[in-house]
C-alpha positions as CSV (number, residue, x, y, z in Angstrom):
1,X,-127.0,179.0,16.4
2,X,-123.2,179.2,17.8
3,X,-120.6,179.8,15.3
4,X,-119.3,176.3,15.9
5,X,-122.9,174.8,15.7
6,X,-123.4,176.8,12.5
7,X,-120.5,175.6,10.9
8,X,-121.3,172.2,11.5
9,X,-125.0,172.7,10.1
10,X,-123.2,174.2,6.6
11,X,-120.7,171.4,6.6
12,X,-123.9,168.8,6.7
13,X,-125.8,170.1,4.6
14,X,-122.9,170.5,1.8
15,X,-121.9,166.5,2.5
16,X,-126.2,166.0,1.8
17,X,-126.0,168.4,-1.5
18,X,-123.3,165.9,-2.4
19,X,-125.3,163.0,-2.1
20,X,-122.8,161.7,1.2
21,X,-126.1,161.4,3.3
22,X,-124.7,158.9,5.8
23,X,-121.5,161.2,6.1
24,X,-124.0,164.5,6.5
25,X,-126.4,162.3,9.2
26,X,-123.1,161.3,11.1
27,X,-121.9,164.9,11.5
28,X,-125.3,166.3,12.4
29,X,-125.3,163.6,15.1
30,X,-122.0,164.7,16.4
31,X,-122.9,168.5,16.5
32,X,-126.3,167.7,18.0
33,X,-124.2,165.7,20.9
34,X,-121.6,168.6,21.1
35,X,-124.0,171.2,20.9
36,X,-127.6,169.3,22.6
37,X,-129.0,173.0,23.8
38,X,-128.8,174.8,19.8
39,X,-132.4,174.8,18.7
40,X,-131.2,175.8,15.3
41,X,-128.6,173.1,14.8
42,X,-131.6,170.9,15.9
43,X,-134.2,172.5,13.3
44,X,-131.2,172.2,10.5
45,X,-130.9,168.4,11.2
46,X,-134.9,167.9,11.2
47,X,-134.6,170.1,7.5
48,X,-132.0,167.6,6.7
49,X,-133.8,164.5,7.4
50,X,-137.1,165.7,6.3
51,X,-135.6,165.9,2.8
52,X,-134.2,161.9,3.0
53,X,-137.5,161.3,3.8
54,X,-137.1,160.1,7.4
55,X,-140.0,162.3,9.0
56,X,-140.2,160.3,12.1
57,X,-136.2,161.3,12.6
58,X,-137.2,165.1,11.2
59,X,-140.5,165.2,13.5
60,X,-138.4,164.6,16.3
61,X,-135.7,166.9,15.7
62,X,-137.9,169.8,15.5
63,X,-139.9,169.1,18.3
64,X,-136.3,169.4,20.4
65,X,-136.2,172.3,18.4
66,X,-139.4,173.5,19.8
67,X,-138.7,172.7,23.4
68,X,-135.4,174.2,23.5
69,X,-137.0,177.8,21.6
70,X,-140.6,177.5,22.4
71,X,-141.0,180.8,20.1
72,X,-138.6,179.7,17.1
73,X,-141.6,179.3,14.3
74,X,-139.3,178.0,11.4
75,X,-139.6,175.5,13.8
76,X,-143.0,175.1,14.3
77,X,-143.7,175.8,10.9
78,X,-141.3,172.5,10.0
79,X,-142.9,170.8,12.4
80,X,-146.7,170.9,10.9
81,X,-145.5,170.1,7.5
82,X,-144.2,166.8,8.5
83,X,-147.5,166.5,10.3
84,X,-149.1,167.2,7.2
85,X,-147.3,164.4,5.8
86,X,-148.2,161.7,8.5
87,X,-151.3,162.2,8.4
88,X,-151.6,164.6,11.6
89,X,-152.7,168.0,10.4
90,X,-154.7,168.5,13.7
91,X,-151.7,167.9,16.1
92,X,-149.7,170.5,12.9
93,X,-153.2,173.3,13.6
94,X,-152.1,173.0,17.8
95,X,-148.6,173.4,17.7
96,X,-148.8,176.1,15.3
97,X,-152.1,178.2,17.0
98,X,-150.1,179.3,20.4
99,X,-147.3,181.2,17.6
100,X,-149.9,183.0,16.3
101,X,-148.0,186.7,17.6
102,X,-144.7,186.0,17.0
103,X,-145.6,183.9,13.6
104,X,-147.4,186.9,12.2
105,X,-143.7,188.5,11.2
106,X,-143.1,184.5,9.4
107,X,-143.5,184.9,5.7
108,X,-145.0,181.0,5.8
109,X,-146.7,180.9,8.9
110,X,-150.1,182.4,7.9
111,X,-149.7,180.1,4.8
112,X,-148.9,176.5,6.5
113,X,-151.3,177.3,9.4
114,X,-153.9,177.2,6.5
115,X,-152.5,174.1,5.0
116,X,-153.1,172.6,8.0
117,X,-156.2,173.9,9.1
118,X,-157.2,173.0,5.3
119,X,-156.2,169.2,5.8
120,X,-158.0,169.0,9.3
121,X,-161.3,169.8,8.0
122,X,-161.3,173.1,9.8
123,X,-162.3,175.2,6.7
124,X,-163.4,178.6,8.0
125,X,-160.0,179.0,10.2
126,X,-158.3,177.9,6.7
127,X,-159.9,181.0,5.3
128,X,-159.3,183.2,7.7
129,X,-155.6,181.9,7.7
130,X,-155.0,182.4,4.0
131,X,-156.9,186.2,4.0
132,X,-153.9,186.4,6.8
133,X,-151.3,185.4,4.3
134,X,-152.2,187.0,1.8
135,X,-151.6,190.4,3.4
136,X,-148.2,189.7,4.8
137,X,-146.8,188.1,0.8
138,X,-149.6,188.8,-2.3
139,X,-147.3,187.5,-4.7
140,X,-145.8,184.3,-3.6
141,X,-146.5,181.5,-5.6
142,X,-147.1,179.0,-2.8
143,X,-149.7,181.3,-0.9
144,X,-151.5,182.0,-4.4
145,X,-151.3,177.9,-4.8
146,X,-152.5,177.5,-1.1
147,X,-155.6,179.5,-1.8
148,X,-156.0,178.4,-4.9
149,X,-156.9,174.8,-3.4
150,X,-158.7,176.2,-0.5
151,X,-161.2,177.3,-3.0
152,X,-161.6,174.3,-4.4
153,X,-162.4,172.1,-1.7
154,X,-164.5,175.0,-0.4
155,X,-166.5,175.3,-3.5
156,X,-165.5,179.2,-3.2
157,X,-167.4,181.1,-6.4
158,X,-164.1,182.3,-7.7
159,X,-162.5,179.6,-7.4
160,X,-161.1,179.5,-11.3
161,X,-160.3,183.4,-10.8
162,X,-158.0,182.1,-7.8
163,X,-156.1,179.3,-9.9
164,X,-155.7,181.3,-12.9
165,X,-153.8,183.7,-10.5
166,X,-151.9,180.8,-9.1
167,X,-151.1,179.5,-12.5
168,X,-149.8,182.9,-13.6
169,X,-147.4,182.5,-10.6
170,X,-147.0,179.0,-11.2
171,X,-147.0,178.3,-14.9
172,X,-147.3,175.0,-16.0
173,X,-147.6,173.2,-12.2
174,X,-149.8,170.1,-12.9
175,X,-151.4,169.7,-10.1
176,X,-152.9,173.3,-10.6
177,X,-153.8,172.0,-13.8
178,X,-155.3,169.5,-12.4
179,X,-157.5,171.5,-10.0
180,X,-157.8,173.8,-12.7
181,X,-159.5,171.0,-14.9
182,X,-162.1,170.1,-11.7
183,X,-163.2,174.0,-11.0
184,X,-164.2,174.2,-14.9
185,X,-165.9,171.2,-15.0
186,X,-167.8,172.2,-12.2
187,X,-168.8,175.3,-13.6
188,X,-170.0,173.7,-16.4
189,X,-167.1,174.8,-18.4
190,X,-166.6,170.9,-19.9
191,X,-164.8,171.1,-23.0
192,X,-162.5,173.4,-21.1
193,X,-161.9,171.1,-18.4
194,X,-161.0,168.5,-21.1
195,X,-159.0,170.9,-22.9
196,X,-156.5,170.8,-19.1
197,X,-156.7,166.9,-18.9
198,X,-155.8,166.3,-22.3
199,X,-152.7,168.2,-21.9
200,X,-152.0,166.2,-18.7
201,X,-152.4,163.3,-19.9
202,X,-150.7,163.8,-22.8
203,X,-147.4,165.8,-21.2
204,X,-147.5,163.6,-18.2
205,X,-149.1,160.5,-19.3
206,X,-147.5,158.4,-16.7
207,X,-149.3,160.7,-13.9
208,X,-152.8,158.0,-12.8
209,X,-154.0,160.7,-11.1
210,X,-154.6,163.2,-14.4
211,X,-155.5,159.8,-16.1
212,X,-158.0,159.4,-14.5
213,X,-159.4,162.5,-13.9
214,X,-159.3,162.5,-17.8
215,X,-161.5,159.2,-17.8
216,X,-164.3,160.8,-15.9
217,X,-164.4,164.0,-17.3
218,X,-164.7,162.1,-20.5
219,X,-167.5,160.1,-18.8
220,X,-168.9,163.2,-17.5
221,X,-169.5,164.6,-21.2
222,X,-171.3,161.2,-22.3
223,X,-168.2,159.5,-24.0
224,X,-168.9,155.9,-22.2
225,X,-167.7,153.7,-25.1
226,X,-163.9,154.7,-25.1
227,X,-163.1,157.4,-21.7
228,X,-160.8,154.7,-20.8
229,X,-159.1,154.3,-24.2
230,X,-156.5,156.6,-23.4
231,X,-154.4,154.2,-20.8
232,X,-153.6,152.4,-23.6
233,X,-151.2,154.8,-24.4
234,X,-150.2,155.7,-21.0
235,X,-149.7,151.3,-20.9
236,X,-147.4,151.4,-24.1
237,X,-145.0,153.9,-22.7
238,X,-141.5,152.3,-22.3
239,X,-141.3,153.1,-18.4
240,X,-145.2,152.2,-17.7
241,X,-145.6,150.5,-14.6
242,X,-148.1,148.5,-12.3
243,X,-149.6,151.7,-11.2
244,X,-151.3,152.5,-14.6
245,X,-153.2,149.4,-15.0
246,X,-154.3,149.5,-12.2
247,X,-156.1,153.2,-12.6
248,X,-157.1,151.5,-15.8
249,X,-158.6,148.9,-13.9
250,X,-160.1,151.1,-11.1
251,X,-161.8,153.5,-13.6
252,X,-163.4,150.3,-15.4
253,X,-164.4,148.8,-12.5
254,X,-165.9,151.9,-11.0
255,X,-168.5,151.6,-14.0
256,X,-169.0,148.1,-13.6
257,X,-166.9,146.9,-16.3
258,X,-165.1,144.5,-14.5
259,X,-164.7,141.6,-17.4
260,X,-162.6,144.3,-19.3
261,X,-160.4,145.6,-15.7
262,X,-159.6,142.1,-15.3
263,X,-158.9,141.5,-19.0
264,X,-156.7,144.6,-18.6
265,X,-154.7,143.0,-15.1
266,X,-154.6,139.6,-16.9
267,X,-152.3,141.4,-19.9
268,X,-150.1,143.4,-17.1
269,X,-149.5,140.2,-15.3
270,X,-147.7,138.4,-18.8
271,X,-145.0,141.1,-17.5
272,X,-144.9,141.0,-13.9
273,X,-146.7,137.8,-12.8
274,X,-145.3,138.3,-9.3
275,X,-146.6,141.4,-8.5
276,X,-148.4,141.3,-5.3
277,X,-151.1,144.4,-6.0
278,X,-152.0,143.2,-9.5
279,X,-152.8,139.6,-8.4
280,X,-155.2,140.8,-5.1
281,X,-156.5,143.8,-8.0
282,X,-157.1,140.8,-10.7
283,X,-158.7,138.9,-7.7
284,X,-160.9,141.4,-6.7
285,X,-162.1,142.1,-10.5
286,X,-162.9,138.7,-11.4
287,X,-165.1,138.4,-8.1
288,X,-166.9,141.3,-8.8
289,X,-167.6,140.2,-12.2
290,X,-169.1,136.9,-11.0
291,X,-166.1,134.5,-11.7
292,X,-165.5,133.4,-8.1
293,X,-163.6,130.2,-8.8
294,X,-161.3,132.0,-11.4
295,X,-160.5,134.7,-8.7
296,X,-160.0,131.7,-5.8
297,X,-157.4,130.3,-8.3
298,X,-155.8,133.7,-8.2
299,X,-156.2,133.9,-4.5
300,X,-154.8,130.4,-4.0
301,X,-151.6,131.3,-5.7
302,X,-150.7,134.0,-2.8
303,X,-151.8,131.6,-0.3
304,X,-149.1,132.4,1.9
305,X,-149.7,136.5,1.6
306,X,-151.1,137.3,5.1
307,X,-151.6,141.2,4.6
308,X,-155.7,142.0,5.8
309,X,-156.5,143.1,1.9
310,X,-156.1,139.7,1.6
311,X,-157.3,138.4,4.0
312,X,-160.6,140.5,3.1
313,X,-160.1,139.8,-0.5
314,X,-160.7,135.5,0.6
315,X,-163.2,136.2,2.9
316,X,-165.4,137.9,0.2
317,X,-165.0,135.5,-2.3
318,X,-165.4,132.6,0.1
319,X,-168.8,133.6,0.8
320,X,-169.4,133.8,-3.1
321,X,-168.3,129.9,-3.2
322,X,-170.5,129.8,-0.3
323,X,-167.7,128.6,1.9
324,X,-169.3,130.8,5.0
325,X,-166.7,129.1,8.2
326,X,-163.9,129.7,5.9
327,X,-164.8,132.9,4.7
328,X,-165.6,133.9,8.7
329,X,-161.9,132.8,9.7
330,X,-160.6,135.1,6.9
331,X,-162.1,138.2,8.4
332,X,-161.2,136.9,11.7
333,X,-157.6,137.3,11.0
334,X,-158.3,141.0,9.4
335,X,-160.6,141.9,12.5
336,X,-157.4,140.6,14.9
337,X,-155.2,143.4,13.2
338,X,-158.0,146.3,13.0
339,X,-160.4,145.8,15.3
340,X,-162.1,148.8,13.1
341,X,-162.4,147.7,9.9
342,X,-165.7,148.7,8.5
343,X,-165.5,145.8,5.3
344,X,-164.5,142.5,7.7
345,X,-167.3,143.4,9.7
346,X,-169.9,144.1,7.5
347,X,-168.6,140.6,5.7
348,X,-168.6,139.2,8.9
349,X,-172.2,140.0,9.9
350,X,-173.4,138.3,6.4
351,X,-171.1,134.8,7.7
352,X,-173.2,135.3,10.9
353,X,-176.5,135.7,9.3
354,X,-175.9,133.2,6.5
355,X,-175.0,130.5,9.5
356,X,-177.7,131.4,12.2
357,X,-175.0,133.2,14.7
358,X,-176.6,135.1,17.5
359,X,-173.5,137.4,17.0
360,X,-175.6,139.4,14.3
361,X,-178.0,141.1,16.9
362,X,-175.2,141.9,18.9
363,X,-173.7,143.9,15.7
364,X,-176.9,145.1,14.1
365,X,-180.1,144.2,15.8
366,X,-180.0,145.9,18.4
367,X,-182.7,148.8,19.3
368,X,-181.3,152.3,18.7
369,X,-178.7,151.2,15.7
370,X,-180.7,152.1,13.0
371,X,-183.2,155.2,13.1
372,X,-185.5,158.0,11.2
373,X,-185.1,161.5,12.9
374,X,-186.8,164.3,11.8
375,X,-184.4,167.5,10.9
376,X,-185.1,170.2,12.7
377,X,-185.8,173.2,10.4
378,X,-188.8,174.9,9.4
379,X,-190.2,174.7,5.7
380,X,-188.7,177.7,4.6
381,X,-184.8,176.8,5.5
382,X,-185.9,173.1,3.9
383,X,-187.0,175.2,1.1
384,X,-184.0,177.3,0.8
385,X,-181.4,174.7,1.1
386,X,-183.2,172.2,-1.6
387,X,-182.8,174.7,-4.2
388,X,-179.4,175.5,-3.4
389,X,-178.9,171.7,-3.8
390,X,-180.7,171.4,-7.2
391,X,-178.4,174.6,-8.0
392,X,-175.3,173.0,-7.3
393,X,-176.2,169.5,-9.4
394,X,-177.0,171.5,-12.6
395,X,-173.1,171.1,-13.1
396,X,-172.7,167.8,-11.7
397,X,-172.1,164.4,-12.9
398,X,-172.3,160.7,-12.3
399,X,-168.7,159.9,-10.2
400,X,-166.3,156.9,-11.6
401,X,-166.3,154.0,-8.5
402,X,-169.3,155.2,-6.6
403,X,-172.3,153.9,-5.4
404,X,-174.6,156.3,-7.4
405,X,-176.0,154.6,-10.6
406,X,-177.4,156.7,-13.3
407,X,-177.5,160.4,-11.4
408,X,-175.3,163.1,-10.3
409,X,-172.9,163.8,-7.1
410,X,-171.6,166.8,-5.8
411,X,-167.7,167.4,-5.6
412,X,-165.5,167.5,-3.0
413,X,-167.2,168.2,0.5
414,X,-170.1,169.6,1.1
415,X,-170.3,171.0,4.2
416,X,-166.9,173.0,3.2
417,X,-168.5,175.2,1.1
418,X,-169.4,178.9,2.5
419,X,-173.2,178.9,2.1
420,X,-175.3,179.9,5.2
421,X,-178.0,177.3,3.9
422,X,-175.4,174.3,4.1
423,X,-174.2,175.9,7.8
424,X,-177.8,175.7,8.6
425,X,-178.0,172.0,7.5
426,X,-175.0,171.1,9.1
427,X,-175.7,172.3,13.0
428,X,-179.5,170.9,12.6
429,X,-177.4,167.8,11.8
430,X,-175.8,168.1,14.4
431,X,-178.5,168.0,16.9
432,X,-180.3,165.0,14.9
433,X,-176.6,163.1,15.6
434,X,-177.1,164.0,19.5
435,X,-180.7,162.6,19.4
436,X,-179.1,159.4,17.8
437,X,-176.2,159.1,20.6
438,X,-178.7,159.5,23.6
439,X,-180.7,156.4,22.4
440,X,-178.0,154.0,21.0
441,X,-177.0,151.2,23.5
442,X,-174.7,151.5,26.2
443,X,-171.0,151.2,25.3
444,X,-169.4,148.1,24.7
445,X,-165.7,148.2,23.9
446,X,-166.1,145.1,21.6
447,X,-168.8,146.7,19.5
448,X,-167.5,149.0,16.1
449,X,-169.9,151.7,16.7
450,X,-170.5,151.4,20.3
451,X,-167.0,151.2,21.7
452,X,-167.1,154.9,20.2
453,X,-170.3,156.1,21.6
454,X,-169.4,158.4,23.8
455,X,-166.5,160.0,22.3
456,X,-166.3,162.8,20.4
457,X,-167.7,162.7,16.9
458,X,-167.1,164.9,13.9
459,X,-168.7,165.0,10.5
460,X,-165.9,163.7,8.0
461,X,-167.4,164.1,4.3
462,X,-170.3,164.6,2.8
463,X,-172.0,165.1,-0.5
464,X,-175.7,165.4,-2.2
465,X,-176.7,162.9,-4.5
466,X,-179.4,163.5,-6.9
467,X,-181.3,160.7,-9.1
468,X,-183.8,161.8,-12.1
469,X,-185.7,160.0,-14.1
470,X,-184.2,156.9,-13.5
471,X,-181.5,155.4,-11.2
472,X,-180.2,154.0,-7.8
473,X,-177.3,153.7,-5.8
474,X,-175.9,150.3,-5.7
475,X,-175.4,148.0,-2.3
476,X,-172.0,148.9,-0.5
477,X,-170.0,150.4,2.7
478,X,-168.5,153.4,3.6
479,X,-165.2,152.2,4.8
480,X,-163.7,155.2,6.9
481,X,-167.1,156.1,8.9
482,X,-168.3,155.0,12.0
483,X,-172.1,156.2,11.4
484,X,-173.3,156.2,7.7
485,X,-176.5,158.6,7.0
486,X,-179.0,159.7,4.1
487,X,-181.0,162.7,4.6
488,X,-183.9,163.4,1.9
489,X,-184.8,166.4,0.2
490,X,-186.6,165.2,-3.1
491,X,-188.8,162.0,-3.2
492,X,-190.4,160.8,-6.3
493,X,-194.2,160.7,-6.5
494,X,-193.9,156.9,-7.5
495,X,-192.2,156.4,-3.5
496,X,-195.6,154.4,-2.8
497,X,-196.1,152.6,-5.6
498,X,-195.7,148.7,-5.9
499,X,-191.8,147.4,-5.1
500,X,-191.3,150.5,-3.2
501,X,-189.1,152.7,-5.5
502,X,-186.7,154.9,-4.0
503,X,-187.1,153.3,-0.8
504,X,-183.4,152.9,1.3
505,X,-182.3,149.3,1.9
506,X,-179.8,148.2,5.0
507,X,-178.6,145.2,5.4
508,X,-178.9,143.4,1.5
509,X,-175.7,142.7,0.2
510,X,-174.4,143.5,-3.2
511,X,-175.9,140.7,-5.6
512,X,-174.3,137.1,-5.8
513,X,-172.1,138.0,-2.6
514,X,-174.2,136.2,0.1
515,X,-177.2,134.4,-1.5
516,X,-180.1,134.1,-0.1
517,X,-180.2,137.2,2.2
518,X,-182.2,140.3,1.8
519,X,-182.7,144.0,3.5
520,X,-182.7,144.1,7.3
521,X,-185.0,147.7,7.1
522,X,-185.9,149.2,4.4
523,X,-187.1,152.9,4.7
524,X,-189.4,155.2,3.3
525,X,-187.9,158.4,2.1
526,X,-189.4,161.5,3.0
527,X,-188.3,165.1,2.9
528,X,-187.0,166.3,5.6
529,X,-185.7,163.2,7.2
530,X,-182.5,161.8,8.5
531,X,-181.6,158.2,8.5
532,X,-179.1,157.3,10.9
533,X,-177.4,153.7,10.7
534,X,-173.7,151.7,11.3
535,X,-171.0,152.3,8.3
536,X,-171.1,148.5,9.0
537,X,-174.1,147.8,7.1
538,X,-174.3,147.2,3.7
539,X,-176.7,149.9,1.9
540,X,-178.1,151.1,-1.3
541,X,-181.6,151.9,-2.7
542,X,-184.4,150.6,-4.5
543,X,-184.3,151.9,-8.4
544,X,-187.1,154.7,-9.1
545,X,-188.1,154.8,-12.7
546,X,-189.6,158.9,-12.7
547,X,-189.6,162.0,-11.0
548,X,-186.4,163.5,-8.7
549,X,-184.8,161.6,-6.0
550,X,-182.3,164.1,-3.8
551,X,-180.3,163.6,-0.9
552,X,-178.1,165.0,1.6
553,X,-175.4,162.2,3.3
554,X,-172.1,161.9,4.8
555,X,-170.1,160.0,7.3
556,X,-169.4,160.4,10.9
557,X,-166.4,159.5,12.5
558,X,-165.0,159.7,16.3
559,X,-161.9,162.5,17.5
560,X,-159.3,161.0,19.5
């Protein structure tokens, strides 16, 4: 940077430390105009507006950066945390990968590349990034943190070893605390785990996110009468906002308490009857707990709210009244805005069934949309990666707001995890998901799963889900995926006996939401097999009473 480009950068900066932020963005303006080939003064502005939270402005200004000093890596390294931000950590993983030489001598390069890498999924470069950073600065706190939550979501076998380190480094951070809480709990360290959410909740009890976390760890350890009761507390606070009851809500509703969520949003809206989000959350509550006319009347009084949750909100409690043309022309307007929203079609496809529309076998009937392929592994990989599975749900427990009813999930994703048995899994899924793609339709740019067949598709979470004794998973969508899937690993001896228990059902909605419809396929399970099918069909499974019931599932998604 120029001495007269650098003295504008420290006057700037001073006016923003002052809280002058229009003076500081007028002057950086200026110097950028005076001075339009300094890289620095361009990465200083981008620093400047990052902090005011303008990350479209701050994006900008350090891509200039970047073209001006293709090898400045503060830069670069500026640059993929606002990615981060957006929502773009694989555009943050290629801007950063070509630095890779030059980076190497950046303190945070090694450690942001790993963020990134982290956030896009790409979990092995992650690790190899953060063994990077490590060397080049042991002792930061934000490179002990970074790891830290690589192990987590990697299901890393030291992972409470590598946030103990982080929290001697960062004493006190809640958020480690909070992933602190999750790696006990998952090895089976419980009370421990309740030990870190009680603190949180009671040193930050306006935080929904270690709220809730406390609600299903409490679950989790069999408290199911009162692992909500503490939001009552959060409630009472004199600051406590919206966003509490409505994690109180959520966390009821995710265990099909929804009289008592909406009994909860009824009392927040005495104080804030005009908030938007508690009126569509009250809505919603009252539909799923069967009062359909008392959650029109809700929905009648933000009549004029045109926002697609809404518009999705009507439409599925239109076709609870019944009202299927009305209920169609709601999800019309939610389809016209995302052409790829899982929910309005699958509501959509139960209007068209419910009124006879030939628009159904267009969405789901036809040949290739749903199959059974056989995984390709002998017995003794099958073997090897069941019992890793039954190893990994000793510690597990039934999730708050999933489909899973009465059994265990895994945390986090699985395919993250470092196990050769789960790589194994994962490239024999692989192949079964090419199988699929060479037999679906051809493409058709109107069609939610077809206008993407031949793009690129990734795997973008997945999870086992074991059932014993008892259980089921109840009928829903998987809103973010493109292809939904189940892949079997136990199966209960009772799989054959009368009302086919166990058996996977597509196409039967959740109960009172369409009556009078049933399953479009129902499915045997059997180990060893994949089922393939649209995210826009409604799923879930037929309870089994006995015996183990273990699966393997996750969502696909298109790149690009």
């Amino acid at each position: 940077m120029t001495a007269s480009a650098q003295s504008i950068a420290v006057q700037a900066s001073a006016l923003a430390a002052q809280g002058h932020d229009q003076q500081a963005a007028a002057l950086f303006e200026q110097g950028l105009a005076a001075f339009p080939q300094d890289a620095r003064l361009a990465n200083s502005a981008g620093n400047f507006h990052f902090k005011a939270g303008r990350l479209d402005t701050a994006l900008a200004l350090f891509e200039r950066a970047l073209a001006l000093a293709p090898g400045l890596v503060e830069a670069a390294v500026n640059a993929a945390i606002t990615l981060g931000r957006i929502g773009q950590p694989d555009r943050a993983v290629a801007m950063l990968a070509p630095l890779e030489q030059v980076g190497d001598r950046h303190p945070g390069y090694w450690r942001i590349r790993a963020d990134c890498e982290r956030q896009a999924k790409q979990f092995r470069a992650a690790e190899r990034s953060i063994a990077r950073a490590l060397v080049q600065d042991p002792g930061h706190p934000k490179t002990a943190r970074s790891r830290a939550r690589l192990s987590l979501e990697c299901g890393d076998p030291e992972v409470v070893d590598h946030i103990e380190q982080a929290l001697t480094l960062n004493p006190g951070n809640p958020e480690l605390l909070f992933d602190y809480a999750q790696a006990l709990a998952v090895a089976g360290r419980k009370s421990e785990a309740l030990e870190c959410t009680t603190m949180l909740v009671q040193h930050l009890p306006g935080w929904t996110g270690g709220l809730k976390l406390h609600a299903e760890l409490r679950w989790a350890a069999g408290d199911r009468a009162h692992f909500a009761d503490h939001f009552a507390a959060a409630a009472a606070m004199p600051h406590a906002g919206p966003p509490i009851y409505h994690a109180w809500c959520e966390v009821l509703d995710g265990v099909d308490r929804h009289n008592e969520g909406a009994a909860i949003l009824k009392s927040a809206r005495t104080i804030w009857p005009e908030d938007e989000g508690l009126a569509l959350a009250l809505a919603i509550s009252l539909g799923e707990a069967g009062l359909a006319q008392e959650a029109q009347a809700v929905l009648d009084g933000f009549a004029d709210v045109a926002a697609p949750a809404w518009a999705t909100a009507r439409g599925r409690n239109l076709l609870r009244l019944g009202e299927v043309a009305r209920a169609e022309q709601e999800l019309a307007k939610v389809l016209a805005a995302n052409p790829d929203d899982v929910a309005a079609w699958a509501l959509t496809d139960l209007c068209w069934r419910l009124s006879g529309d030939a628009r159904h076998e267009w969405l789901h009937g036809q040949p290739g949309l749903v199959r059974s392929i056989a995984i390709a592994l002998g017995s003794i990989e099958r073997d090897a990666i069941t019992a890793l599975l039954a190893q990994l749900h000793l510690h597990s427990a039934m999730p708050i707001g999933q489909s899973v009813k009465r059994g265990s999930q895994t945390k986090g994703s699985l395919f993250a995890r470092g196990e050769p048995e789960l790589a194994q899994l994962e490239a024999a899924l692989h192949e079964a998901m090419a199988e699929y793609r060479a037999g679906l339709p051809p493409a058709d740019p109107r069609h939610p799963l077809l206008a993407r067949r031949d793009d690129p598709w990734a795997i973008v979470g997945s999870w086992s889900i074991r059932l014993d004794g008892e259980g089921h998973h109840a009928a829903h969508v998987h809103p973010h995926g493109l292809l939904s899937s189940a892949s079997y690993w136990l199966v209960p001896d009772e799989v054959d006996a009368n009302g086919q228990p166990g058996w996977l059902e597509l196409g039967n909605p959740p109960p009172g939401l369409a009556e009078g419809l049933g399953s479009l396929h129902t499915v045997r399970p059997k180990p060893g097999m994949l089922v393939l099918f649209p995210s826009t069909l409604f799923h879930g499974t037929r309870p089994i009473t006995q015996g183990a019931r273990m699966t393997v599932a996750f969502d696909v998604n298109a790149c690009g």
